[in-house]
C-alpha positions as CSV (number, residue, x, y, z in Angstrom):
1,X,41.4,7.0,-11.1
2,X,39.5,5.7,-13.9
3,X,37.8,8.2,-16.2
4,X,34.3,7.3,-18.9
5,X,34.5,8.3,-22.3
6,X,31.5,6.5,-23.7
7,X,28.0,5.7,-22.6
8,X,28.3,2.0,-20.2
9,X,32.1,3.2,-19.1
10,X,30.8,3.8,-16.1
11,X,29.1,0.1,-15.8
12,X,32.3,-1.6,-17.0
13,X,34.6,0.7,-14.8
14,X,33.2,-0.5,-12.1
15,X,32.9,-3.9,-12.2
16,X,36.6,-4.1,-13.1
17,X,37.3,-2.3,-10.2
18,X,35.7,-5.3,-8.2
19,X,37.2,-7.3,-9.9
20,X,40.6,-5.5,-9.2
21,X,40.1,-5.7,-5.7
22,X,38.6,-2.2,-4.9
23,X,36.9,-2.0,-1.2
24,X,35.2,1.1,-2.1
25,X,34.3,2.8,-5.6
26,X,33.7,6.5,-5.9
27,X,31.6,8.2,-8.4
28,X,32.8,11.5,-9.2
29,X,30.0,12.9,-12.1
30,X,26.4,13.5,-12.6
31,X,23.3,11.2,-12.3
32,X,23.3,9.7,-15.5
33,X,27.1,8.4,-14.8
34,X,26.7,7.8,-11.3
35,X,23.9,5.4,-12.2
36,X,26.1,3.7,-14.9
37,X,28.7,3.1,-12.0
38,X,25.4,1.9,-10.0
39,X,24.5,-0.7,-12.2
40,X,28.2,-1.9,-12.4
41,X,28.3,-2.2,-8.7
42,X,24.5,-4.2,-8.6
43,X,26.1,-6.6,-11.2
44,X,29.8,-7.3,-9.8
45,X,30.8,-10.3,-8.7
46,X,30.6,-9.4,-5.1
47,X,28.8,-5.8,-3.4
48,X,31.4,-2.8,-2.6
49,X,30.6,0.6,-0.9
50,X,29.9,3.6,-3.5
51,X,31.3,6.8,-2.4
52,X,29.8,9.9,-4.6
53,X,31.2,13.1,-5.6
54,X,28.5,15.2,-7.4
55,X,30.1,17.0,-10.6
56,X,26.6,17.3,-12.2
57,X,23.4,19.3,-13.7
58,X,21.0,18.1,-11.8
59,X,22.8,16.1,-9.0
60,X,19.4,14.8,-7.5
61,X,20.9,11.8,-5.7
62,X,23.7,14.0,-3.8
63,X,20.3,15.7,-2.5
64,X,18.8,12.6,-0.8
65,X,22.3,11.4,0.6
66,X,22.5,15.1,1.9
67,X,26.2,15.4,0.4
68,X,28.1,18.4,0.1
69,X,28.5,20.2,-3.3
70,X,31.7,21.2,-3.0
71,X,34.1,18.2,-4.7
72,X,36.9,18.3,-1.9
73,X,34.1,18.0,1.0
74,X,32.6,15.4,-0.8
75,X,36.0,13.5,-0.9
76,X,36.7,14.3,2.8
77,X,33.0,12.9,3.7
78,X,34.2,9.5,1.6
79,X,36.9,9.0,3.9
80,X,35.2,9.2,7.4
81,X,31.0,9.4,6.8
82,X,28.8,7.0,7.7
83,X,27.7,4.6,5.4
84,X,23.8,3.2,5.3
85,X,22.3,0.3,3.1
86,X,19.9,1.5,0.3
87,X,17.1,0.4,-1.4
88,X,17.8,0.0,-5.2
89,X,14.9,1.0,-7.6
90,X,15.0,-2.3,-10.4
91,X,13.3,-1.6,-13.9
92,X,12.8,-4.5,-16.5
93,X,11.6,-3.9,-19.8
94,X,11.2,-6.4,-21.9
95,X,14.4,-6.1,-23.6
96,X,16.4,-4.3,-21.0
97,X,17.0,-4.0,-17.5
98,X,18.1,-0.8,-15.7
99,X,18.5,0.6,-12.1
100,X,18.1,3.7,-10.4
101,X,19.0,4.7,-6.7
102,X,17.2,7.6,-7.1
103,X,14.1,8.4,-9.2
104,X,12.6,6.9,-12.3
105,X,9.6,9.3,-14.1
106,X,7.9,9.1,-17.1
107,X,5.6,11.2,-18.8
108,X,6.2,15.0,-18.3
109,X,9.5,14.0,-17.2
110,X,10.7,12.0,-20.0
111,X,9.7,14.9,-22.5
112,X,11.7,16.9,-20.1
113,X,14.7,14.6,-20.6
114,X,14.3,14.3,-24.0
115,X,14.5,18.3,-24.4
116,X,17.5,18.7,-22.5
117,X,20.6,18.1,-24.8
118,X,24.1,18.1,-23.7
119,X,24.3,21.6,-25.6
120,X,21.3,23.0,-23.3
121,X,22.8,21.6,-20.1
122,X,26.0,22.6,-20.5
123,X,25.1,26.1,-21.8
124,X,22.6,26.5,-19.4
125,X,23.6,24.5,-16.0
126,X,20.8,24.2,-13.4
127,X,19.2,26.8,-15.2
128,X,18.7,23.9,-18.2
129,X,15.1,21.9,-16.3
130,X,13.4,25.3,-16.1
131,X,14.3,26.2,-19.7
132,X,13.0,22.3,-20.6
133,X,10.3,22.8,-18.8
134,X,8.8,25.7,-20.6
135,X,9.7,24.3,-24.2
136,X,7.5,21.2,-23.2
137,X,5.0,22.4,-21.5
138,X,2.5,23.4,-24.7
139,X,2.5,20.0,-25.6
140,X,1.8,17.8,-22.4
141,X,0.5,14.3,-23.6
142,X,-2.2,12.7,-21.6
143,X,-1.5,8.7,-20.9
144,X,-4.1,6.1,-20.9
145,X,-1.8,3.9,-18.2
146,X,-2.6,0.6,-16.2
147,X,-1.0,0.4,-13.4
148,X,-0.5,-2.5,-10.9
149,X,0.4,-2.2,-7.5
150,X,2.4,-5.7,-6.2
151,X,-0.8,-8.2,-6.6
152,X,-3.9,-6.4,-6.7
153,X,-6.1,-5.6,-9.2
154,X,-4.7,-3.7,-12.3
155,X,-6.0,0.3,-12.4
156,X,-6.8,2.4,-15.3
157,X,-5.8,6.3,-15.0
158,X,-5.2,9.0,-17.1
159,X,-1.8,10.9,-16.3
160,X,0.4,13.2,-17.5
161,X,3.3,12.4,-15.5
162,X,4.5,9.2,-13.1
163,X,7.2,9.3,-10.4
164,X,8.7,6.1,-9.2
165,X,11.1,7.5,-6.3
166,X,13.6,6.0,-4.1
167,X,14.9,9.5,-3.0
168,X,12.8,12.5,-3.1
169,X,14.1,15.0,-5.8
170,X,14.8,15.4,-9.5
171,X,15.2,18.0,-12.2
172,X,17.5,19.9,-9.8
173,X,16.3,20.1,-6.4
174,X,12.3,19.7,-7.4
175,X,10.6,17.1,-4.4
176,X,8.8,15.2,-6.9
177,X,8.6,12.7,-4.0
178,X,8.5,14.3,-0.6
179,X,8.2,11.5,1.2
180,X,9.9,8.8,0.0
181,X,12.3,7.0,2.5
182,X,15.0,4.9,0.4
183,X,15.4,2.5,3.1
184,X,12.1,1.8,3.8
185,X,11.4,-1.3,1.3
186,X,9.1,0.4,-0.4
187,X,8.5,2.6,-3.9
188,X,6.6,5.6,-3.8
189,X,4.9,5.9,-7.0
190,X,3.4,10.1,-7.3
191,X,0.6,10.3,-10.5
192,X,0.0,13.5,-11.5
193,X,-3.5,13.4,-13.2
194,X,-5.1,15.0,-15.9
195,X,-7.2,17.9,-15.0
196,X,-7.8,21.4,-16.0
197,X,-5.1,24.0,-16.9
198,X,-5.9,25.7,-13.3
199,X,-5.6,23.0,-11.4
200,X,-2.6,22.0,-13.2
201,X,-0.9,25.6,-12.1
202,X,-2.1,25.3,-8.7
203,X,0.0,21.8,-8.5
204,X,3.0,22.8,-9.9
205,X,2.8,26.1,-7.9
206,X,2.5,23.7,-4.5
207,X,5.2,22.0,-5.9
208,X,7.8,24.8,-6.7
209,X,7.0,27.3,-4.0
210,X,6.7,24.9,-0.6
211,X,8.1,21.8,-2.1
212,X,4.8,19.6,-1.3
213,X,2.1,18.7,-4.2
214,X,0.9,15.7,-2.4
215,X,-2.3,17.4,-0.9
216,X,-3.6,18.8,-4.5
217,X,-6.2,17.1,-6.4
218,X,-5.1,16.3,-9.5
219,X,-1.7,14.4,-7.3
220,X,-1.8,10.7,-5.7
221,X,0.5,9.0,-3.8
222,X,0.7,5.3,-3.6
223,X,3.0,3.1,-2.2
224,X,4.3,-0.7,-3.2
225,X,7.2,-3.3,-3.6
226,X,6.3,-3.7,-7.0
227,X,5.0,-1.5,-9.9
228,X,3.9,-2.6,-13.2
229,X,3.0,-0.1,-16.3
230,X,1.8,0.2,-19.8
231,X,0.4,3.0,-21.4
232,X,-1.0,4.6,-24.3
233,X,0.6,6.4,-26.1
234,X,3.8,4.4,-24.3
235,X,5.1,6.3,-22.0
236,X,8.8,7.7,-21.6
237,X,10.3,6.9,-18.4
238,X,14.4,7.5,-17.2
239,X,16.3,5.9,-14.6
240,X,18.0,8.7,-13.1
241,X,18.2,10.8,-16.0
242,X,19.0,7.8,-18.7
243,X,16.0,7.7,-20.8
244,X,13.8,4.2,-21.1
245,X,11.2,4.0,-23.9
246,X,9.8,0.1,-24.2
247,X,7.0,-1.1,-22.1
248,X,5.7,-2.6,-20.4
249,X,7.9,-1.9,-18.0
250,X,8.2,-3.3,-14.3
251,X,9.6,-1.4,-11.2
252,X,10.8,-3.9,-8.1
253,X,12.2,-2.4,-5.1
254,X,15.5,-4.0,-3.9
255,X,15.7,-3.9,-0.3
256,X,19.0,-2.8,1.2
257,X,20.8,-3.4,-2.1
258,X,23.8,-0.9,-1.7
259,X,25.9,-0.1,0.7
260,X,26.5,3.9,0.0
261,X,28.3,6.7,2.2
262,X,25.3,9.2,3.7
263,X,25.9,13.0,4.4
264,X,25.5,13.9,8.3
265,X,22.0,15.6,7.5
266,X,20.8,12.5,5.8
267,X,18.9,10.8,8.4
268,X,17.4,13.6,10.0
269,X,16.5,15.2,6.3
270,X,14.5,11.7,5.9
271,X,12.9,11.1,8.8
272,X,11.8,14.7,9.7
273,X,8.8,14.6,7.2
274,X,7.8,10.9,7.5
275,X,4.1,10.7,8.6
């Protein structure tokens, strides 16, 4: 067992571990180091299983694989659960590149992120989104964003928050992406537009209480293999919780990327609200 101490352990752990040998790696953490080990795995010198023990805040990706929360259960599901190939969310900037398995949002969600310090998460533990959410909330910024979907024409919107989603749930359990299938080849990219302050409620009220915004006004879905955005003011985006601030930045879909061990729910949670 190898343990991180320092931001990119998790990203050098791992491709050791290939390099070791290793026929499977587990994560044992939140988001933010799960995605570390992620990346690590993406940019090894050959493709492992990853096995995932949630031990985090938020733990949004243990959500989509439908694993359990309890650590030993977890572990037991490693040795003997099914294992599917997963689409890989890539984000190039143009001085960085990043992954995420799970979600990338900017906007509303990268104030979010930035709010939440490792003092307000660990004092507050799931309870830490809802208290980020209302420090933020008097000060939502409205972006002036093109967007490009794969080839076509670039679009001009104004929004105050973008969700590029793999899996279908961040800040703890919130659907930000109900429908997104990550084996599908394809990114589901949710704008929330700017509109008035009742409208606004009204969204966030669908999206809290029955877990499905997609049918308000103010939201749009789209869907693409490849996503490119710049925005004004530039826009905050994260890679499963790891914050990303230069643009313009491009989101690729990789299809298949990583093998990963599923929970038993995981296929029917995904394809029981496809339409």
């Amino acid at each position: 067992m190898l343990t991180t101490d320092a931001a990119g352990d998790g990203e050098r752990l791992a491709r050791q571990a290939v390099a070791a040998g290793a026929e499977l790696v587990v994560a044992a953490g939140g988001d933010g180091t799960i995605n570390e080990i992620v990346k690590g795995l993406l940019e090894a010198e050959r493709r492992v299983p990853l096995g995932v023990i949630p031990l985090g805040t938020g733990n949004d990706l243990a959500r989509t694989l439908a694993l359990p929360t309890d650590p030993l259960e977890a572990w037991k599901l490693i040795l003997v659960g099914e294992r599917r190939k997963l689409d890989v969310i890539e984000i190039r900037t143009p001085r960085e590149l990043h992954y995420a398995l799970n979600v990338s949002a900017g906007g509303f969600s990268g104030q979010l992120n930035e709010a939440l310090s490792g003092e307000v998460k660990s004092t507050w533990g799931p309870l830490a989104y809802l208290r980020g959410a209302l420090g933020v909330l008097p000060d939502l910024t409205t972006y002036r964003t093109t967007i490009q979907y794969d080839d076509a024409a670039p679009e001009q919107v104004d929004a105050l928050n973008i969700i590029i989603a793999n899996g279908r749930t961040a800040a703890a359990g919130v659907q930000v992406a109900p429908l997104a299938n990550p084996e599908d080849g394809l990114l589901d990219v949710v704008i929330v537009h700017y509109g008035s302050l009742l409208n606004l409620v009204g969204a966030a009220a669908r999206l809290l209480v029955n877990g499905n915004y997609l049918n308000s006004e103010l939201v749009e879905l789209r869907r693409a293999k490849k996503v490119q955005v710049v925005s004004e003011p530039e826009i905050w985006f994260n890679a499963d919780g790891e914050l990303i601030t230069n643009e313009p930045i491009v989101f690729s879909v990789l299809p298949k990327a990583l093998e990963v061990v599923v929970g038993a729910e995981y296929q029917a949670e995904i394809q029981k609200d496809e339409g």
